[in-house]
C-alpha positions as CSV (number, residue, x, y, z in Angstrom):
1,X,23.0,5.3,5.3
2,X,22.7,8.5,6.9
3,X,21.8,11.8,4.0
4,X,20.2,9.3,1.7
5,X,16.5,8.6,1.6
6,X,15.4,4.8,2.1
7,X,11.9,3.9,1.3
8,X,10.5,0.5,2.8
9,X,7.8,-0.7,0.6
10,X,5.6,-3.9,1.5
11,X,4.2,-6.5,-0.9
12,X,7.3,-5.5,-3.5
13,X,8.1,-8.2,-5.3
14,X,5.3,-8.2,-7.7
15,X,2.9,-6.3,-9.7
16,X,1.7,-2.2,-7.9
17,X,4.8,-2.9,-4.7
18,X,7.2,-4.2,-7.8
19,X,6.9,-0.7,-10.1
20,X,7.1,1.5,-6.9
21,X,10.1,-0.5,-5.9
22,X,11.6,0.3,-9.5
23,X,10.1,3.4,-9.6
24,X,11.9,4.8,-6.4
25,X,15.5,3.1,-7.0
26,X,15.8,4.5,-10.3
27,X,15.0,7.7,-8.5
28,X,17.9,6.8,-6.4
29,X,16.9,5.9,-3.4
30,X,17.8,3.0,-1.4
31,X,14.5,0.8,-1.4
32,X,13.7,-2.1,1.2
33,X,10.8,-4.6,-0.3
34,X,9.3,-6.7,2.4
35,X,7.8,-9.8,0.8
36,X,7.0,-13.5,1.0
37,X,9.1,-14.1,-1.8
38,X,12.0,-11.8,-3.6
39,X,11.7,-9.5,-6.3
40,X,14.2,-9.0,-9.1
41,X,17.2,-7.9,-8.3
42,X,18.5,-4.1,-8.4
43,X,21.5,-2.8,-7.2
44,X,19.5,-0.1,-4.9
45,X,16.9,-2.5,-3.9
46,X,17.1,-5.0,-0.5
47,X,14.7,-7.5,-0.5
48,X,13.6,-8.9,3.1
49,X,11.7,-12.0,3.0
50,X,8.8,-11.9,6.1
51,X,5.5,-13.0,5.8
52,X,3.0,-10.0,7.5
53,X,0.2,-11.9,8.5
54,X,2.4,-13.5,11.2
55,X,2.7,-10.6,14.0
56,X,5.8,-11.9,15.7
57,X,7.4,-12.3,12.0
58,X,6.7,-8.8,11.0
59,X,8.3,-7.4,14.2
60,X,11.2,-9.4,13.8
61,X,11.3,-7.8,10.2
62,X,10.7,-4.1,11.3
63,X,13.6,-4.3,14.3
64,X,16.0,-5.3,11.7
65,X,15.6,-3.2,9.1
66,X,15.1,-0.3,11.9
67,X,18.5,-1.1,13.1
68,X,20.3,-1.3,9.3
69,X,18.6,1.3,7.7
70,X,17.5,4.9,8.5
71,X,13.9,4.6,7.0
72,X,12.7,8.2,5.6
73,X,9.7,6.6,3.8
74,X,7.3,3.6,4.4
75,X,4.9,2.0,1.8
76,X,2.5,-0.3,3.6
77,X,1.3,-2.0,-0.3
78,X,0.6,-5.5,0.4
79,X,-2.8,-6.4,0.8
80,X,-5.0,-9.9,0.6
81,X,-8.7,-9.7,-1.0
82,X,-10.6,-13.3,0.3
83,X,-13.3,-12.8,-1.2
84,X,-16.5,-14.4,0.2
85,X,-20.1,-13.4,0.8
86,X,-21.4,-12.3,3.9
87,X,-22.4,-15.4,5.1
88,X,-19.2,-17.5,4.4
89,X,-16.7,-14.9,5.6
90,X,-15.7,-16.5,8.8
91,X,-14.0,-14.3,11.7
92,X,-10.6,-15.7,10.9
93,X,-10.4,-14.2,7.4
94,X,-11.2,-10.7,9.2
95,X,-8.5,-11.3,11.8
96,X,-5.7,-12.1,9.2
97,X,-7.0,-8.8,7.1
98,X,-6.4,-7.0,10.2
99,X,-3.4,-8.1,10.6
100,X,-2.0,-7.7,7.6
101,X,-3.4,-4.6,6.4
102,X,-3.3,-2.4,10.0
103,X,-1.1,-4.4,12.5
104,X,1.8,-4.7,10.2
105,X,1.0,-0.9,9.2
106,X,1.1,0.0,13.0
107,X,3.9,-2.3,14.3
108,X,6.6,-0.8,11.0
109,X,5.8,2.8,11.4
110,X,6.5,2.2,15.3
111,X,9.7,0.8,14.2
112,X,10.7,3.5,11.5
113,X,9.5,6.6,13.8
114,X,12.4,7.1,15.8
115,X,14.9,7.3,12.4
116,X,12.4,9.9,10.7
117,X,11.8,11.8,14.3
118,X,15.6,12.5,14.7
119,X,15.7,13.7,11.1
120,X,12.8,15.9,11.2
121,X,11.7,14.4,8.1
122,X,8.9,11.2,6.8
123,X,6.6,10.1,4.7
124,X,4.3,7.2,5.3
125,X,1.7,6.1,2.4
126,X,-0.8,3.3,3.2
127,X,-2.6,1.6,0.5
128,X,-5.8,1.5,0.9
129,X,-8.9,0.5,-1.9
130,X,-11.3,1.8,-4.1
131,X,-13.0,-1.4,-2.3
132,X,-13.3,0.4,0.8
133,X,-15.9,2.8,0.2
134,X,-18.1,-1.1,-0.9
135,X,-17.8,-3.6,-2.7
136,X,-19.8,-7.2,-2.9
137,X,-17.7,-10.6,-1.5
138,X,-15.2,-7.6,0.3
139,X,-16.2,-7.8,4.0
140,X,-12.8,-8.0,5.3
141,X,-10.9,-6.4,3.1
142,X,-13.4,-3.2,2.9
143,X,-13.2,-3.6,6.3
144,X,-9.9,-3.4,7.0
145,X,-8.7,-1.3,3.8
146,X,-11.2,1.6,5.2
147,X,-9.6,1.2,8.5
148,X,-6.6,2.3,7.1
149,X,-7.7,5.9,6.4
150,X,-9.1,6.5,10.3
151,X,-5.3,5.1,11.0
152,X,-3.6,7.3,8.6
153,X,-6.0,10.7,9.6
154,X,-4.8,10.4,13.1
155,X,-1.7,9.4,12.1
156,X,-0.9,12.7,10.0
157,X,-2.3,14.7,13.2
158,X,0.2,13.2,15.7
159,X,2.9,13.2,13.4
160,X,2.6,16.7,11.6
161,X,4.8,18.2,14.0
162,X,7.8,16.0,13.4
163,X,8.0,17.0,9.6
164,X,6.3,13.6,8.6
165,X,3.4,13.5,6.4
166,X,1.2,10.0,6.3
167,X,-1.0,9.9,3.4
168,X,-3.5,7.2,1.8
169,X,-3.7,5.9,-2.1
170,X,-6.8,3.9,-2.8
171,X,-6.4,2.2,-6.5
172,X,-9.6,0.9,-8.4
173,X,-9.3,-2.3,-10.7
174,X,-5.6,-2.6,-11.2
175,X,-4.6,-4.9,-14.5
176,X,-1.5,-7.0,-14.3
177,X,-2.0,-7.8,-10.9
178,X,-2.0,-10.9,-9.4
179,X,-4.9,-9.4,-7.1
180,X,-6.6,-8.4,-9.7
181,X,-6.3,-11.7,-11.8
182,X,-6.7,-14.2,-8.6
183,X,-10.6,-12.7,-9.0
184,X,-10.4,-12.3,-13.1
185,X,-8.4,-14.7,-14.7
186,X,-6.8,-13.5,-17.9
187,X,-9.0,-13.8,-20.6
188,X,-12.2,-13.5,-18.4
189,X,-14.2,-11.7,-20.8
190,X,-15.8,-10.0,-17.4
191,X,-12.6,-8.1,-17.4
192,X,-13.7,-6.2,-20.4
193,X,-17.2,-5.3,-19.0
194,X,-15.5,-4.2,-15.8
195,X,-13.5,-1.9,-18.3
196,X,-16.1,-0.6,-19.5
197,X,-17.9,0.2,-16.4
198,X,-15.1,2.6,-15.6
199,X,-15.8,6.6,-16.3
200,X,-12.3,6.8,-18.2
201,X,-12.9,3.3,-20.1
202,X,-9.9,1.2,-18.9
203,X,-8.7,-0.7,-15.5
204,X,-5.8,0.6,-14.3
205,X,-1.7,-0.1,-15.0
206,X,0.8,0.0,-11.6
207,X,2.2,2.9,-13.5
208,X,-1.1,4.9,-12.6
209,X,-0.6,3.6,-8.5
210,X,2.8,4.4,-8.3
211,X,2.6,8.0,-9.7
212,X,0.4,9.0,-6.9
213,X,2.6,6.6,-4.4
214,X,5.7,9.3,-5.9
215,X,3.6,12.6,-5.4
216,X,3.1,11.6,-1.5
217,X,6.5,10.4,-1.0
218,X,8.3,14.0,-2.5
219,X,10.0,16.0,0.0
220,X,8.0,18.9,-1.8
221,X,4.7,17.3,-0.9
222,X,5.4,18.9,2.5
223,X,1.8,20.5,3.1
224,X,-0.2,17.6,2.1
225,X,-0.8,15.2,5.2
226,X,-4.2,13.0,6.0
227,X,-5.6,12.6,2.6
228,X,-6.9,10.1,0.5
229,X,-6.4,9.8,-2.8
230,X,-8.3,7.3,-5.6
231,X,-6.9,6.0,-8.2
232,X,-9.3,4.1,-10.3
233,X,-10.8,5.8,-13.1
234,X,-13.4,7.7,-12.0
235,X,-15.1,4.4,-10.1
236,X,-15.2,5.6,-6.7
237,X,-17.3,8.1,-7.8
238,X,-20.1,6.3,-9.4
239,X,-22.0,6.2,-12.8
240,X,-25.9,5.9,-13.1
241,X,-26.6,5.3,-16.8
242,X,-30.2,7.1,-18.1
């Protein structure tokens, strides 16, 4: 598929992964959605069933699309909360998180490098959180979703000189998510409080994730490597009412 770019986007059969999987193919590129389960179906997307907290199952994953596709960009979007309090998070929960949200991260850039290298060209965008910078019941998941910018940062230094850019989007409360509903159910009437509690007044749409996810990925977006971006309304910020 040489002279045509193909994105490979994680966690794209649903909700944020699903719109940037939409977003891109109707953008015309090729797009490759590794997930659990497939997506709907698009003429431009390729869905590759793999389940990323299993190491050996991602690699397996990442050699075979390495050897069918030359990857120009790389999504890592799916992500796990498990939610617990400090003192029932047990050390496996941590471990899985790790895996899933770095190891996969590390082990399908590895396996996408050597396509964008010859071509002079990348870009790789992690998602990270607006849950990273704290968040109660988030141990693992701040954990590892903050690890994810120290990755990308060095990252975007070793890289730069190849023509690759690797780039971070951290979203706030995301609606129609299963993420977001497996801690809100709909009709939680929390979920309008948590609204609220936003600068801007509204949780966010995939729309808002994936337009930021599209700025990063542009060939034009050249000069931009080793940043973070947040998506969520103003919340990572921080409001103190008076």
């Amino acid at each position: 598929m040489s002279g045509k770019h193909v994105a490979v986007v994680t966690g794209g059969s649903a909700g944020i992964g699903a719109d940037i999987c939409r977003t891109m193919a109707e953008a015309g590129m090729h797009v490759v959605s590794i997930a659990r389960r497939p997506g709907e179906p698009h003429a431009n997307i390729t869905h590759v069933a793999a389940d990323l907290l299993d190491a050996a199952a991602t690699e397996a994953a990442a050699a075979d699309i390495a050897r069918r596709f030359e990857v120009t960009h790389f999504v890592h979007n799916a992500g796990v909360v498990r939610a617990n309090l400090v003192e029932k998070t047990p050390v496996s929960d941590l471990a899985a998180l790790n895996q899933l949200h770095l190891g996969a991260a590390l082990i399908l850039t590895q396996a996408f490098l050597p396509a964008m290298k010859a071509r002079a060209f990348g870009r790789v965008i992690l998602m990270s959180s607006r849950a990273a910078v704290g968040l109660a019941t988030r141990t693992a998941y701040a954990a590892t979703k903050s690890g994810m910018v120290g990755m990308a940062r060095t990252w975007a230094l070793e890289l730069a000189p190849h023509g690759i850019t690797v780039n971070v989007v951290a979203p706030g409360p995301i609606e129609a998510t299963e993420m977001f509903h497996d801690v809100l159910p709909k009709g939680d009437p929390r979920i309008g409080k948590l609204a609220e509690a936003i600068p801007v007044k509204r949780l966010g749409t995939p729309a808002d994730v994936t337009r930021a996810v599209m700025f990063f990925a542009a060939p034009e977006a050249g000069f931009v490597t080793g940043q973070l971006l947040y998506v969520c309304g103003g919340a990572s910020v921080g409001t103190i009412a008076i």
